[in-house]
C-alpha positions in Angstrom: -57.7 11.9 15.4 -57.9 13.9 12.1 -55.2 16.7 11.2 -57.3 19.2 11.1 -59.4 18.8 14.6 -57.9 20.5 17.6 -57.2 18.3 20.7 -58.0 20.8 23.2 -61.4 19.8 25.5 -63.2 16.8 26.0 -66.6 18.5 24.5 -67.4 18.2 21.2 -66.6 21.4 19.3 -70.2 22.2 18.3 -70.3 22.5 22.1 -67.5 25.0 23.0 -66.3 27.7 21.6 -63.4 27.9 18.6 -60.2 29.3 19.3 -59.4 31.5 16.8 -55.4 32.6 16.9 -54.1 36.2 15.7 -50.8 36.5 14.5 -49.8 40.1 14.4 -52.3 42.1 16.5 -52.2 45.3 15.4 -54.9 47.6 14.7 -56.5 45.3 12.3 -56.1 42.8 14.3 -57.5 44.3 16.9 -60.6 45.0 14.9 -61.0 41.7 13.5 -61.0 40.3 17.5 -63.2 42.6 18.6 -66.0 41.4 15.9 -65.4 38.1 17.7 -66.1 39.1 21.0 -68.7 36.4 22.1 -68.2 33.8 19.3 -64.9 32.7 19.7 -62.2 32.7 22.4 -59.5 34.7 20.9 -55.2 34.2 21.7 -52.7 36.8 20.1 -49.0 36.0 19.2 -47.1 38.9 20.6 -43.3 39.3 20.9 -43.5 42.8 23.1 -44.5 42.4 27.1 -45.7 45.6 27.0 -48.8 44.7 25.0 -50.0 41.8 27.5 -52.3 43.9 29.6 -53.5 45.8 26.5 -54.9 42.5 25.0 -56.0 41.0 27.9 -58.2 43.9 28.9 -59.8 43.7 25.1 -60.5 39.8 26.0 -57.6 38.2 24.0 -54.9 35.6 25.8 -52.0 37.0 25.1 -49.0 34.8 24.3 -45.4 36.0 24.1 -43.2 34.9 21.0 -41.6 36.0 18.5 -41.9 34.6 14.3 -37.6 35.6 14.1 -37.3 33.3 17.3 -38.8 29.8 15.9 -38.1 27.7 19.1 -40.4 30.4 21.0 -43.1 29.3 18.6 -44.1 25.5 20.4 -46.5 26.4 22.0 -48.4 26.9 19.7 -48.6 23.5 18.2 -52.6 22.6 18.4 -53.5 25.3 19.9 -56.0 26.7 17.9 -58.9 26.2 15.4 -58.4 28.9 13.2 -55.6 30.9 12.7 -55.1 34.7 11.1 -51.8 35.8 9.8 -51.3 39.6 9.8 -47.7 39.6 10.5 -45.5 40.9 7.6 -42.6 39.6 6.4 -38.6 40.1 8.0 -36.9 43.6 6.6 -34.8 43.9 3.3 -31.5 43.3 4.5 -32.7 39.9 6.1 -30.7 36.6 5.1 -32.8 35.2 2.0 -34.3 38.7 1.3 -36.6 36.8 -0.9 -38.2 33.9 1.3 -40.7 34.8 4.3 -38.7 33.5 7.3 -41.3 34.2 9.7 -44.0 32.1 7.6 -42.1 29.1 7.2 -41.6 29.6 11.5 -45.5 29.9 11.8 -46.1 26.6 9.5 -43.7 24.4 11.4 -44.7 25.0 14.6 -48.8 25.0 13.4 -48.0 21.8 11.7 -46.2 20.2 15.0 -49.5 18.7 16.2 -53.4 19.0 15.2 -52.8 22.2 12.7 -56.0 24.3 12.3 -59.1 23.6 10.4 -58.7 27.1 8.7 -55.6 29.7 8.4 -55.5 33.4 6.6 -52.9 35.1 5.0 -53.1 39.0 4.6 -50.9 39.7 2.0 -50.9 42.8 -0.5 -52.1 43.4 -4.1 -48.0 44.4 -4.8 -48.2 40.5 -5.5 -49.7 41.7 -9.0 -46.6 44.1 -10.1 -47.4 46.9 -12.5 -50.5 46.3 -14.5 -50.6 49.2 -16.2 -54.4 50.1 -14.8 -55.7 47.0 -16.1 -58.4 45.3 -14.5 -57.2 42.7 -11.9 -58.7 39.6 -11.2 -57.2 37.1 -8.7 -56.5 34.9 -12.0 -54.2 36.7 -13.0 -50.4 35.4 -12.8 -48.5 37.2 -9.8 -45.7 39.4 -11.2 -44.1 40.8 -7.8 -42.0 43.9 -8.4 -40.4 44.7 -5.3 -38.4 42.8 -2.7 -41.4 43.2 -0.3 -44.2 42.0 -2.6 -41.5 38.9 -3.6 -41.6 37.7 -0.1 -45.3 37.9 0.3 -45.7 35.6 -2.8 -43.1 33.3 -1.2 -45.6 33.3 1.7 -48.5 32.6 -0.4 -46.8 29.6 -2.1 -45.8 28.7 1.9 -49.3 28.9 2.6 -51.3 26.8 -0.3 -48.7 23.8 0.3 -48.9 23.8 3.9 -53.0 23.7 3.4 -52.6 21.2 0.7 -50.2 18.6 2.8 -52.3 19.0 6.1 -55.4 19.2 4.8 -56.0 22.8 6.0 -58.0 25.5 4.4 -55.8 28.1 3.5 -56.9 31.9 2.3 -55.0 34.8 1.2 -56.1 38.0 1.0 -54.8 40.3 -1.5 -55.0 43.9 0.4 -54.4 47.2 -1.3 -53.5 50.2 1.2 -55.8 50.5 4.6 -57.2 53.0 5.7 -59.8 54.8 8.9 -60.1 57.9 9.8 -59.7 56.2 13.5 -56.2 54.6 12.2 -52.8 56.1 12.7 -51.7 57.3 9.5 -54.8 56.0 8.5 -55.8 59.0 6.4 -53.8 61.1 3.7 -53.9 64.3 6.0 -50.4 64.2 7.6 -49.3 64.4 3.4 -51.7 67.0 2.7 -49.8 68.9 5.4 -46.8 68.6 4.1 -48.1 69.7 0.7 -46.7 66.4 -1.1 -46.6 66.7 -5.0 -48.7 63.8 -6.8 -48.4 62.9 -10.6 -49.6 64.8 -13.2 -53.0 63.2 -14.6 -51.2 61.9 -17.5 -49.0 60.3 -15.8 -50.9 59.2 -13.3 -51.5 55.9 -11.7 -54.4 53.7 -10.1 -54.9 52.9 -6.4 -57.0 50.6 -4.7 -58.2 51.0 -0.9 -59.8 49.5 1.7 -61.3 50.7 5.1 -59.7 48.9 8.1 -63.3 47.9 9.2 -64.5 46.5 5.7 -60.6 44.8 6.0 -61.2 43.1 9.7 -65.0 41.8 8.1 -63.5 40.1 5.0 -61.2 38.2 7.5 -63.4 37.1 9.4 -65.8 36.1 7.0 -62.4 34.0 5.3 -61.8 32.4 8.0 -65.0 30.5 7.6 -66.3 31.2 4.3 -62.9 30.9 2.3 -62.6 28.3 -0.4 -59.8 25.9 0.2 -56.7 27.4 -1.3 -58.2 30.4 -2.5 -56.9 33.9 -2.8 -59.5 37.2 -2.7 -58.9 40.7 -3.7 -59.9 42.5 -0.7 -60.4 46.4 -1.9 -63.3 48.4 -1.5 -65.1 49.5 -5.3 -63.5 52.9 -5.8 -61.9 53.4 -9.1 -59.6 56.2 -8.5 -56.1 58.0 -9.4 -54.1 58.1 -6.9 -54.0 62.5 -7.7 -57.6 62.2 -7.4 -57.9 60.2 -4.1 -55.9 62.8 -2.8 -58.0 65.9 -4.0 -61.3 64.3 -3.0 -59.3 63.9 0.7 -58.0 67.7 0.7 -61.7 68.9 -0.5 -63.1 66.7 2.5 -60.6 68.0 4.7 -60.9 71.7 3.6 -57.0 71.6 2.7 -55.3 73.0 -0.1 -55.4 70.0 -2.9 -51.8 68.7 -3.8 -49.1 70.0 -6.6 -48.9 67.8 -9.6 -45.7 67.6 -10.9 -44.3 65.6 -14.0 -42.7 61.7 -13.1 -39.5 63.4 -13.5 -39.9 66.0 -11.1 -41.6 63.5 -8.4 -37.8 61.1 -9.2 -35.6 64.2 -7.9 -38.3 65.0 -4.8 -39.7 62.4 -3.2 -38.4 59.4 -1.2 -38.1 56.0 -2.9 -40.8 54.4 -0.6 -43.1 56.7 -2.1 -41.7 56.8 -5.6 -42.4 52.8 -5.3 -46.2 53.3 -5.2 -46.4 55.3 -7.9 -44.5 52.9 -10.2 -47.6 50.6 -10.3 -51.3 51.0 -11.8 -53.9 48.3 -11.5 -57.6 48.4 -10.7 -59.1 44.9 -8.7 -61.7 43.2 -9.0 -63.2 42.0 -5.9 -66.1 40.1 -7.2 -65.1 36.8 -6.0 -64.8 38.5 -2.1 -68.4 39.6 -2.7 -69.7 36.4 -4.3 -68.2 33.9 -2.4 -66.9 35.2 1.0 -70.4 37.4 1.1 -68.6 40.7 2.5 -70.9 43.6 1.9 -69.2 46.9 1.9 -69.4 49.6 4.9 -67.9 51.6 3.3 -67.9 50.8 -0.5 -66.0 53.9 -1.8 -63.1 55.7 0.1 -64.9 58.7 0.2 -67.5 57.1 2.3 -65.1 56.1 4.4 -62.8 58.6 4.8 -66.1 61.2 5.7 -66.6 58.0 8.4 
């Protein structure tokens, strides 16, 4: 039998339905397998017991294990058609801070026995580094700045050799931050509130976004539509500052628009996890997810999205 046909049923496949395996069910997640509904029959990965009931009652089979626990991973050795990985990578102060453990667990037990026809990656557009607000294809050499963009190229890398020796197609997406109004934390209010100082506009940096919805569509459209080995910029069109995505959200919300502040000042106030995002300035270009993956934009401009 071919490596990259699933052993599962004696129909032919045109005659059942794919089973297409989520890997970190979250909220995207989620929204990706509820475009599904219908089309495919849809399994999550989950390593809490507590979610089992919640996936079953959105149709997904749930099935318990855990990416830091590799040996609870056989089962899912041929298993499915198609697999989407939204899981990130192990915390900082894991052994071999730079490798993604939990990938390499994922590939070896997908590559135990009939691995899937197609798998995708979500990683993030930290993969780039600083590009100081240049434009951004997905030809442009990975320059990871951080000890959490370092492990999502590792992943990458992971992924195109495991789709390479197994004959699988693999995809990554390149995702800048998410958002939806209908998300938790999923809007910039809770940092309105708080009246959190942004750079001053010469200072300034660029941000790229993407609504959770227009995220869940581009996945799903990957996971049939994806070149083999090919990585997509997955961000919405908006060409923004991150100041000025922030004052379009306080004058949508009615809110008081944020302080600026020099890059000095923002080093002595704010927290390094937010210092860390505004240490980088590129704009992508997602041309290649509109060409070739055929996404059309919900919402093609965060303030579209953000008015919902």
């Amino acid at each position: 039998m071919p490596s990259n046909q699933s052993p599962l049923g004696a129909l032919p496949g045109r005659f059942r339905r794919q089973r297409v395996l989520v890997v970190g069910c979250g909220d995207v997640g989620l929204r990706l397998a509820a475009g599904l509904a219908g089309r495919a029959r849809l399994l999550a990965l989950t390593s809490s017991p507590q979610r089992v009931a919640e996936l079953r009652a959105r149709g997904i089979t749930p099935l318990q294990g855990n990416l830091d626990v590799p040996a609870s991973l056989a089962r899912l050795a041929g298993l499915a058609d198609r697999v989407v990985h939204l899981a990130p990578p192990a915390a900082e102060g894991a052994p071999q801070w730079w490798r993604d453990l939990r990938t390499q667990a994922l590939l070896r037990a997908l590559a135990r026995r009939s691995p899937p026809r197609a798998l995708v990656y979500a990683s993030t557009s930290g993969v780039y580094g600083d590009c100081a607000g240049e434009l951004v294809p997905e030809t442009r050499a990975v320059r990871p700045h951080t000890p959490r963009a370092q492990r999502r190229v590792d992943a990458e890398r992971q992924l195109r050799a495991f789709g390479l020796r197994h004959q699988v197609r693999t995809n990554t997406l390149r995702i800048p931050g998410i958002y939806a109004p209908d998300r938790a934390g999923g809007t910039p209010r809770g940092r309105l509130l708080k009246g959190t100082p942004v750079l001053r506009a010469e200072e300034d940096v660029y941000t790229n976004h993407i609504h959770a919805d227009d995220l869940a569509r581009a996945l799903r459209a990957a996971l049939w539509r994806g070149r083999p080995q090919r990585a997509y910029n997955t961000s919405d069109d908006s060409e923004l500052k991150m100041g000025d995505y922030f004052d379009l959200a306080a004058d949508l919300y009615g809110l008081p628009r944020p302080p600026r502040v020099t890059r000095g000042a923002a080093q002595e106030q704010l927290p390094l996890v937010v210092l860390s995002f505004m240490g980088e300035s590129r704009r992508l270009v997602n041309e290649r997810m509109k060409r070739e993956l055929r996404v059309r934009l919900r919402y093609p401009t965060v303030e579209e999205g953000l008015r919902g």
